[in-house]
C-alpha positions in Angstrom: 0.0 0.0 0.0 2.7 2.4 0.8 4.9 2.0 -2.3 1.7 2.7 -4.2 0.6 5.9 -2.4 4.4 7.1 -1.4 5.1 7.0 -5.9 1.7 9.3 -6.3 2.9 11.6 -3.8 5.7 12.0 -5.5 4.2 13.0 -8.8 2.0 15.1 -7.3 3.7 16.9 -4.8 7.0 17.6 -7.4 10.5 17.7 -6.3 9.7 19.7 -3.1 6.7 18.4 -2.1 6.9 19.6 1.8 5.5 23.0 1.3 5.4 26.9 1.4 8.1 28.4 4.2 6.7 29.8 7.5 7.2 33.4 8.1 10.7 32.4 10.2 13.4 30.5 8.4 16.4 28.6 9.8 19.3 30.8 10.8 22.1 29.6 8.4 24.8 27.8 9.2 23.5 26.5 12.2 23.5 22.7 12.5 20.1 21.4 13.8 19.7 19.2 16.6 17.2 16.4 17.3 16.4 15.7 13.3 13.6 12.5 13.1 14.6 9.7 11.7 12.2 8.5 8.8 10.8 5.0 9.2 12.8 1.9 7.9 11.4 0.9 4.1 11.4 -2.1 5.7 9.7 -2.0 9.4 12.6 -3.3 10.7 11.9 -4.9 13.7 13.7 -4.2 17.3 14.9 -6.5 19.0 12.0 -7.5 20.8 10.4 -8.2 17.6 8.2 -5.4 17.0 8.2 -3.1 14.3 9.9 0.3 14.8 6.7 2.8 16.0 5.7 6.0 13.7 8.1 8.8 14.5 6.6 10.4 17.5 4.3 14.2 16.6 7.4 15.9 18.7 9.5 14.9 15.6 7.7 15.3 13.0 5.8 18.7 13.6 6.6 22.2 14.6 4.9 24.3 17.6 7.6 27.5 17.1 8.7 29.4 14.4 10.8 27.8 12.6 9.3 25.4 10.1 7.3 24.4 6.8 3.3 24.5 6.3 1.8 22.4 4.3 0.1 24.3 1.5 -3.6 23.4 0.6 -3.4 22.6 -2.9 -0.7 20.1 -1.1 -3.3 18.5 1.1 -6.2 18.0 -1.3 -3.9 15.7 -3.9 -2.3 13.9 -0.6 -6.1 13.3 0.1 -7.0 12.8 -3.6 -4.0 10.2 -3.8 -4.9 8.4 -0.5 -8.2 8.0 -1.4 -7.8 6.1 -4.4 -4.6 4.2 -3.4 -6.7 2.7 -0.1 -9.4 1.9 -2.6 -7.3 -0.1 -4.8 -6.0 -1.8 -1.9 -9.4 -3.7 -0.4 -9.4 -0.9 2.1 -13.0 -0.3 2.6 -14.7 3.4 2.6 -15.7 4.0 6.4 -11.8 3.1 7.1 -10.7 5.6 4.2 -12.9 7.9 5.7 -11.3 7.8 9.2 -8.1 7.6 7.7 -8.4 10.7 6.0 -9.8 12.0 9.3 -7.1 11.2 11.2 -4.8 12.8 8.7 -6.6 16.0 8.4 -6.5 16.4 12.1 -2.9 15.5 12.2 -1.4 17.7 9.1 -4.1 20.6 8.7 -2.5 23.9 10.0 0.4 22.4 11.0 4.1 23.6 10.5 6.3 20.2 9.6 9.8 20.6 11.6 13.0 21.4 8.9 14.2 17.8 7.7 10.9 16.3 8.0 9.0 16.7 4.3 5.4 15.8 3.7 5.9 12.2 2.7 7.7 11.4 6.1 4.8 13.4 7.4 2.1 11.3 5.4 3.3 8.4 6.7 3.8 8.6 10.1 0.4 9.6 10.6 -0.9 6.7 8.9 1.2 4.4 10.6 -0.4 6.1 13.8 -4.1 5.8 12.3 -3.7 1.7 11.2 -2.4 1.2 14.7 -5.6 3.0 16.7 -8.0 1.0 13.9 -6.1 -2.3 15.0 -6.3 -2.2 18.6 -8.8 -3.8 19.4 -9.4 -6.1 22.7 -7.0 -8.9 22.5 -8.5 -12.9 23.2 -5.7 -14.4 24.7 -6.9 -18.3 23.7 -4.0 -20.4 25.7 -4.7 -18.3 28.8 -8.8 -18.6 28.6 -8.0 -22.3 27.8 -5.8 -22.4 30.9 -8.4 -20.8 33.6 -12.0 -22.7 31.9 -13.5 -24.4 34.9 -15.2 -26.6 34.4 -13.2 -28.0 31.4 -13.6 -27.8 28.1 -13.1 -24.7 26.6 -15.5 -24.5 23.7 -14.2 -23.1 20.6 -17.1 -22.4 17.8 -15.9 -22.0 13.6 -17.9 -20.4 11.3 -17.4 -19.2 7.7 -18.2 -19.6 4.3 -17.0 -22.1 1.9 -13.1 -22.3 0.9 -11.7 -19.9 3.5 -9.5 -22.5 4.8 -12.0 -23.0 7.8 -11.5 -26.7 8.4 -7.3 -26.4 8.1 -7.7 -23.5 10.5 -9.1 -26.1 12.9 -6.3 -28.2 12.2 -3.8 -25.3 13.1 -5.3 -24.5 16.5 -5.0 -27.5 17.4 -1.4 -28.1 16.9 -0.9 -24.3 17.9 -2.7 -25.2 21.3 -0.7 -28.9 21.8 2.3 -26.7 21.2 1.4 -24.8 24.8 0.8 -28.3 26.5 -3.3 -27.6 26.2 -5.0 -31.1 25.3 -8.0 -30.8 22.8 -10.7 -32.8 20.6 -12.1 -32.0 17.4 -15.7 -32.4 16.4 -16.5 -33.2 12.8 -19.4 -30.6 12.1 -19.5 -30.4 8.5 -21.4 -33.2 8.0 -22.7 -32.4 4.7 -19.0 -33.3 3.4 -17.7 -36.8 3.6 -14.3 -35.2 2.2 -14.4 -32.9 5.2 -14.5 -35.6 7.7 -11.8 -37.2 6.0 -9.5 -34.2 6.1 -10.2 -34.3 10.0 -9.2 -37.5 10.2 -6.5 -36.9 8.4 -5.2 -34.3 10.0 -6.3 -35.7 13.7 -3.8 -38.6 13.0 -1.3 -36.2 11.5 -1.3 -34.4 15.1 -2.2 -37.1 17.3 -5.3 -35.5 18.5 -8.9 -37.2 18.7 -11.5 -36.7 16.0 -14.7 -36.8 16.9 -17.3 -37.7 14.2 -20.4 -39.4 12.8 -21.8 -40.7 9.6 -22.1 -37.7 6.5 -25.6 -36.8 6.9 -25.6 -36.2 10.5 -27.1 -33.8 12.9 -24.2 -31.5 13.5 -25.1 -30.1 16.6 -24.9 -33.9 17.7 -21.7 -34.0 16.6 -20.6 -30.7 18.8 -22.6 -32.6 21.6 -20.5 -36.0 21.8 -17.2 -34.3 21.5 -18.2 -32.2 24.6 -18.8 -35.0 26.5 -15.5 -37.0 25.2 -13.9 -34.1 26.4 -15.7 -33.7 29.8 -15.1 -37.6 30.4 -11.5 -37.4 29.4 -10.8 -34.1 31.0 -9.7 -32.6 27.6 -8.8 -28.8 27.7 -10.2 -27.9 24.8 -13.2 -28.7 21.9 -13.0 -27.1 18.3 -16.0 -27.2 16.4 -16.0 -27.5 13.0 -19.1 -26.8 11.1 -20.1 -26.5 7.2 -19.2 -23.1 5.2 -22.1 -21.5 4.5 -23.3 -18.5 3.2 -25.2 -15.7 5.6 -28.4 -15.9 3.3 -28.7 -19.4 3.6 -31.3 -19.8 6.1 -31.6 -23.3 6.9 -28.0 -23.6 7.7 -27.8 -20.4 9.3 -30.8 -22.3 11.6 -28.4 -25.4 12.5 -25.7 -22.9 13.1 -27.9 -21.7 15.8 -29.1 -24.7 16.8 -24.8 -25.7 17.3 -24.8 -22.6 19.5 -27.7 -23.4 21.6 -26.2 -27.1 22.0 -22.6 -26.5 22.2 -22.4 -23.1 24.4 -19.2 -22.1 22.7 -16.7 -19.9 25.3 -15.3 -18.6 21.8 -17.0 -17.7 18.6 -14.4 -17.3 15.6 -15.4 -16.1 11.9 -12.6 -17.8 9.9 -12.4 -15.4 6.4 -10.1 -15.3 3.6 -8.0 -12.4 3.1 -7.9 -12.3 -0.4 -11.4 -12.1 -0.9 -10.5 -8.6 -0.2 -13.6 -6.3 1.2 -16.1 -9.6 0.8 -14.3 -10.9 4.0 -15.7 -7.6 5.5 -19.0 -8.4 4.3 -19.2 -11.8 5.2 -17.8 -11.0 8.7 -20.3 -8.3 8.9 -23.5 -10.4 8.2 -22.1 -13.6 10.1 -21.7 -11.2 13.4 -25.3 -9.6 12.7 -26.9 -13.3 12.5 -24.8 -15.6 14.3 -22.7 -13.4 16.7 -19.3 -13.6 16.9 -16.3 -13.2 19.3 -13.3 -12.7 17.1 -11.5 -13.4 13.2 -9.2 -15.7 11.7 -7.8 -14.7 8.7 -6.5 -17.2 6.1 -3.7 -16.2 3.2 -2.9 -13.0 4.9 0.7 -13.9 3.8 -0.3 -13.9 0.2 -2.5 -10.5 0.7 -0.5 -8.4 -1.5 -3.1 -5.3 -0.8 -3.7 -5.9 2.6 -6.5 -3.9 2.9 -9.0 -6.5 3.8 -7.3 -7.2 7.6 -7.2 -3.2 8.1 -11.5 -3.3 7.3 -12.7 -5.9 8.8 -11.3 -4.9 12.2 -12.6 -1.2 11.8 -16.4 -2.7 10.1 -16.5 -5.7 12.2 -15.3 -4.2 15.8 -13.9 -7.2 16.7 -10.8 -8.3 16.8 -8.4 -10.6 14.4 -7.3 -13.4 17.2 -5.4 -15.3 14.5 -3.8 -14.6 11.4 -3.1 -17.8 8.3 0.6 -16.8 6.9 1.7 -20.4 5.3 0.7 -23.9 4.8 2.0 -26.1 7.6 0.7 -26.8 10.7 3.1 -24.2 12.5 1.3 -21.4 10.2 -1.2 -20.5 12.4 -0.1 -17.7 14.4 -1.7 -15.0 17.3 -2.5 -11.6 15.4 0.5 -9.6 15.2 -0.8 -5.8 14.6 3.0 -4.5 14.1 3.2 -7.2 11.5 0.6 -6.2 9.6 1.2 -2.6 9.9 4.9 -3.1 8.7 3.7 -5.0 5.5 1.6 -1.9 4.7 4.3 0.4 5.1 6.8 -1.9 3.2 8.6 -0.6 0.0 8.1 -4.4 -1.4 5.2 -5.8 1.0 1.5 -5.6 0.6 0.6 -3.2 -2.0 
């Protein structure tokens, strides 16, 4: 996304694209102290892992004298330019919108300090404005897992068809087994005899119990055995895997609710496909309105070369991403990482 927008403000803004000087300029030959330091291409990460944070207001803007307004004419093609490059990258319209809010509030009026020119400017305060959007409420799964009494912790997938729902099951499970959390997996898509074999598959892949009936089954039956497998065997946790299905499907939006009823998940989690790009938002949208959910998984986020869609749905939705897809193996299941995400959108060669 950034290589997209960071080329238009280039060709808009011309070869000095920070602005018109302020009535005070700096006296000459004096070196300047305290110059920001613009954000790795890259997001580097510290040490700790995290990506380096947006270059702090102090840094970036001016209170005194001495430094460079942004003229108007400037602001309505950064604007222009932001608007369209956020569209073309899945990022859906009430997120432009407070985007652009947040960048109008942060650049309007303002005097950018000497050094710092409008692209370092743009930037930092749309690193700032993906950061707020992303934090949401964090669903720390091992921990809730940990402290569920009385055992199991009931965890509830929903989606349509092809998101990568059913591998996603697969993952958690390994992920949780990883943390020395014991679970079982119940067989809900019942209307698939190729999705109860890719349980089993991966059940004996993992070591972990499948439980399942005949294709055809009631699914909420299903839900209902593995809790009480679980409950017998004092099992930590039970994933529920249920059909894909699309929101305006009635009848299985019905047995959906008839699982919920049965099952009492702890943890309700839409599993969506990031490169369905602002139909993940949708889809998340309607599921939450008829259903209700807790939290997201997104699939293929790895392979999201917009990444847009991640950005949405957690702005639209209101809830937050708990996992995030980034490979193919059973290790590729992975907490959401916000700085991640927010590092591939402000990548010279990441998404966008």
């Amino acid at each position: 996304m950034w290589a997209a927008l960071k080329a238009r403000l280039r060709r808009s803004a011309g070869p000095d694209p920070s602005s018109e000087p302020a009535t005070s300029v700096a006296p000459s030959g004096t070196e300047r102290s305290g110059a920001p330091v613009p954000p790795s291409d890259s997001g580097t990460p510290t040490a700790a892992g995290a990506s380096r944070p947006p270059a702090p207001e102090e840094e970036i803007f001016s209170e005194g004298m001495l430094g460079r307004k942004l003229r108007e004419a400037t602001l309505d093609e950064i604007f222009q330019d932001l608007e369209l490059v956020l569209l073309q990258a899945d990022v859906a319209l009430p997120v432009i919108e407070r985007m652009e809010a947040d960048l109008r509030k942060e650049l309007a009026g303002r005097k950018l300090r000497w050094g710092v020119d409008a692209e370092m400017a743009v930037r930092a305060c749309l690193e700032r404005s993906a950061r707020a959007i992303l934090a949401q409420p964090v669903i720390d799964v091992a921990a809730a897992a940990h402290a569920q009494d009385p055992k199991p912790y009931v965890i509830l997938f929903l989606g349509v068809n092809g998101t990568g729902k059913t591998t996603t099951v697969a993952k958690l499970a390994g992920w949780l087994r990883e943390r020395g959390i014991t679970s079982v997996i119940a067989a809900g898509d019942t209307f698939r005899a190729g999705a109860i074999d890719q349980l089993l598959l991966h059940g004996e892949n993992l070591g972990i119990r499948v439980v399942r009936q005949q294709e055809g089954s009631d699914p909420a039956a299903v839900a209902f055995d593995a809790i009480a497998h679980a409950r017998a065997k004092k099992v930590d946790v039970v994933l529920i895997d249920t059909a894909g299905r699309q929101n305006t499907n009635d009848n299985l939006i019905q047995e959906a609710k008839k699982i919920r009823r049965i099952a009492k998940p702890n943890l309700t989690l839409f599993v969506g496909d990031a490169l369905s790009g602002n139909d993940v938002v949708t889809q998340a949208q309607l599921f939450n309105e008829a259903l209700g959910i807790d939290g997201l998984v997104l699939t293929k986020l790895d392979a999201d070369v917009r990444g847009g869609a991640a950005l949405s749905v957690a702005y639209v939705v209101r809830k937050p991403i708990v996992f995030m897809g980034v490979g193919q193996s059973y290790s590729d299941l992975t907490p959401f990482d916000a700085d991640w995400l927010v590092r591939r959108l402000f990548s010279e060669e990441g998404a966008g």
